[in-house]
C-alpha positions in Angstrom: -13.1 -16.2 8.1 -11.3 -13.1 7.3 -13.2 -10.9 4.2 -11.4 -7.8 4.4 -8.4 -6.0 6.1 -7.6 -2.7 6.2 -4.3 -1.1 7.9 -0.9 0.2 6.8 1.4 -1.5 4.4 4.0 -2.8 6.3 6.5 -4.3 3.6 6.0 -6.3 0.3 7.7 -9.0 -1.9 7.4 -11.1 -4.5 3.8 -12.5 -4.4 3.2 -11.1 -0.9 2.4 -8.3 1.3 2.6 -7.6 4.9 -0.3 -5.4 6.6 -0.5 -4.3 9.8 -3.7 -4.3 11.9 -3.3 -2.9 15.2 -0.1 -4.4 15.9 -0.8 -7.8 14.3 1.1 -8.3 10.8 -0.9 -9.9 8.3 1.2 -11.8 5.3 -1.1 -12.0 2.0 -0.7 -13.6 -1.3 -1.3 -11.4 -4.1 -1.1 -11.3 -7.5 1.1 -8.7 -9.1 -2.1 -6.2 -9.9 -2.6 -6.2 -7.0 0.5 -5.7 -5.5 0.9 -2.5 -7.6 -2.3 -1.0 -6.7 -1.5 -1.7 -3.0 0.8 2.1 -3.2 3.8 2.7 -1.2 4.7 1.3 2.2 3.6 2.9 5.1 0.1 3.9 3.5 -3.3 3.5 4.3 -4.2 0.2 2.1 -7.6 -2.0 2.3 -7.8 -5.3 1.1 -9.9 -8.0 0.2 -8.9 -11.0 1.5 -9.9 -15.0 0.9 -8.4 -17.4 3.6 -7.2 -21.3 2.2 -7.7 -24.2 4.9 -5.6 -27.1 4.8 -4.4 -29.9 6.9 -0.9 -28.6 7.1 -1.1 -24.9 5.7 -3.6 -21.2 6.8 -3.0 -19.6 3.7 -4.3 -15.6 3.2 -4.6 -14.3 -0.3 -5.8 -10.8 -1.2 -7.1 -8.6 -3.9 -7.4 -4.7 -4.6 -10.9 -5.0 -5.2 -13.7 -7.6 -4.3 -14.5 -8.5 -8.1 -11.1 -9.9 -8.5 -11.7 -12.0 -5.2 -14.6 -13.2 -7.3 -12.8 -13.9 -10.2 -10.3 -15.5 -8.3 -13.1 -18.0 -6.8 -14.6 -18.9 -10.4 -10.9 -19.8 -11.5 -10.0 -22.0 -9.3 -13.6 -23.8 -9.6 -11.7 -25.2 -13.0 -10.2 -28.7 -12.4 -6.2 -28.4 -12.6 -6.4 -24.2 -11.8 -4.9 -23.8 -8.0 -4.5 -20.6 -5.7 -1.4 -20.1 -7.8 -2.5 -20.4 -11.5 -5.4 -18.5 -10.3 -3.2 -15.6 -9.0 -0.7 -16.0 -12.3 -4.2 -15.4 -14.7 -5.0 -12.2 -12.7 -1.5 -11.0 -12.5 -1.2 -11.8 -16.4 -4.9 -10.4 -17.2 -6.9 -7.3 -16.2 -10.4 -8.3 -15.3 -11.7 -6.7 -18.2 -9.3 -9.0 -20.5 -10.2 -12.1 -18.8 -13.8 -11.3 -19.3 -13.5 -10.9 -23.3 -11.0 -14.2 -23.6 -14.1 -15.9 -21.5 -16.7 -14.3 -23.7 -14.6 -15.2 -27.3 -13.1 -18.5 -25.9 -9.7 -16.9 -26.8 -7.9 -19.8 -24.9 -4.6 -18.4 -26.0 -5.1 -15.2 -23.8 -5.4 -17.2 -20.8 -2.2 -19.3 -22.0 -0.2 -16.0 -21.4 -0.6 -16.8 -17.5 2.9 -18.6 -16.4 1.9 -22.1 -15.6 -1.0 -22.4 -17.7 -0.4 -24.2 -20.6 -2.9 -24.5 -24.0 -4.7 -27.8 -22.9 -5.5 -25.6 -19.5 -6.4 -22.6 -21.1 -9.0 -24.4 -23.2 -10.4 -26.1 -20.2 -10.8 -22.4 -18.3 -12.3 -21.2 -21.3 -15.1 -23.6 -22.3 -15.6 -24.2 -18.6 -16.5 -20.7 -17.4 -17.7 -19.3 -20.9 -21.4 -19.3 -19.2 -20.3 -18.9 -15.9 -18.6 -15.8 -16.4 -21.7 -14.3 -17.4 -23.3 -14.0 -13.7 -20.2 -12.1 -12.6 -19.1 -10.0 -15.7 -22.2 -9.5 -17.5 -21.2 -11.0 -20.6 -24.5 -11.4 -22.5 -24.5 -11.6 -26.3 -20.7 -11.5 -27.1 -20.4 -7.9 -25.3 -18.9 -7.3 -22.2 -20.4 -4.8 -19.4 -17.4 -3.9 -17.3 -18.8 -4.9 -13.6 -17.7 -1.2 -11.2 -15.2 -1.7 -8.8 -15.5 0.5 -6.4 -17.0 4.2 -5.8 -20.9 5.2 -6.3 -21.1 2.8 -8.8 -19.3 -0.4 -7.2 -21.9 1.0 -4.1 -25.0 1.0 -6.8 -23.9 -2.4 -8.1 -23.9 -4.0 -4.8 -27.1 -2.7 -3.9 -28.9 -3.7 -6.6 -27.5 -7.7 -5.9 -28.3 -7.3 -2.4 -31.9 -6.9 -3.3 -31.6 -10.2 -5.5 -30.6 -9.0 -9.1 -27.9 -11.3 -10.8 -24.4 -9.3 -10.8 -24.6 -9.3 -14.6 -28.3 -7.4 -14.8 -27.2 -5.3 -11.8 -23.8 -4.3 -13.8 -25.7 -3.5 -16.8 -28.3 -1.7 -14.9 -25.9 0.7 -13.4 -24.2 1.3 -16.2 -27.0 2.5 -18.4 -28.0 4.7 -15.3 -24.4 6.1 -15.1 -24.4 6.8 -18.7 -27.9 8.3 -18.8 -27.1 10.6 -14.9 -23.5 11.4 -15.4 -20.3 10.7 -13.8 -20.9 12.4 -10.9 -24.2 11.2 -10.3 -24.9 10.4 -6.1 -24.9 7.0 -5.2 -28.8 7.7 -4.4 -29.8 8.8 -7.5 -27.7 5.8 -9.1 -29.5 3.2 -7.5 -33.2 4.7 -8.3 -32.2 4.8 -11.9 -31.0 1.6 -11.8 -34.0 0.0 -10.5 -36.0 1.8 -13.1 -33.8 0.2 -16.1 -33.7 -3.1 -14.3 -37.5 -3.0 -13.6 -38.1 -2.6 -17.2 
């Protein structure tokens, strides 16, 4: 299983990238966020990666950051959502936007996707309304925006590694971002954070 590459942006298309690893040119499956985020070619690019098994297909996809990978795993959960509606609802939505369609069950958000028609979009939605809550931190309508990446993404995944849900870690770090400062230390993140989980 491949979780992550990291190596230089050898070329990109439409709905792919090449990266090269040592020599060895990796062809990924983005969505267009993702795509965008991934800079110029030639640079220095990490990448998150999720690998498809099939009888007659190895399929690679990738994402700027790990929460879409996660995102991209609870889609395609939903009966009828594929690799590539999954991809088309991240290249249409930002995280953020998918969370609050979720959190409303604003199926028509999630119709903006190409390939994903109303019927669809209603399915997603009242299918991972409660799910989403474990990975966004939805909780009583309101949304906690989950960290991506930085002392805080650092904090967050801490805090889940020593068994709190991604949804109380999220919140957690938040409240101990907004209480420290923006450039608070990743050390002094995660002791507040324990403190306003612990309570």
């Amino acid at each position: 299983m491949i979780a992550k590459l990291t190596g230089r942006l050898d070329s990109s298309g439409a709905g792919h990238a090449v990266i090269d690893v040592g020599g060895v040119g990796y062809l990924v499956e983005a969505s267009a966020r993702t795509l965008d985020a991934l800079g110029a070619v030639g640079g220095e690019v990490t990448i998150h990666t999720e690998m498809l098994v099939g009888e007659d297909f190895l399929r690679l996809l990738g994402f700027a950051r790990a929460e879409e990978r996660d995102w991209f795993r609870l889609l395609t959960s939903v009966q009828g959502v594929g690799a590539k509606v999954a991809l088309a609802i991240l290249s249409a939505l930002e995280v953020a936007d998918l969370q609050r369609a979720l959190a409303s069950g604003d199926s028509a958000m999630i119709a903006r996707a190409n390939g994903v028609g109303p019927k669809l979009a209603q399915r997603i939605a009242h299918e991972l309304k409660d799910k989403a809550g474990a990975l966004g931190g939805i909780a009583g309508g309101g949304t906690v925006a989950v960290p991506a990446a930085g002392p805080m993404g650092d904090a967050v995944a801490a805090l889940t590694g020593l068994g709190f849900k991604p949804g109380e870690a999220s919140a957690a770090v938040a409240a101990a971002s907004d209480e420290l400062g923006a450039g608070a230390s990743l050390d002094a993140l995660v002791r507040a954070a324990l403190k306003k989980a612990a309570k």
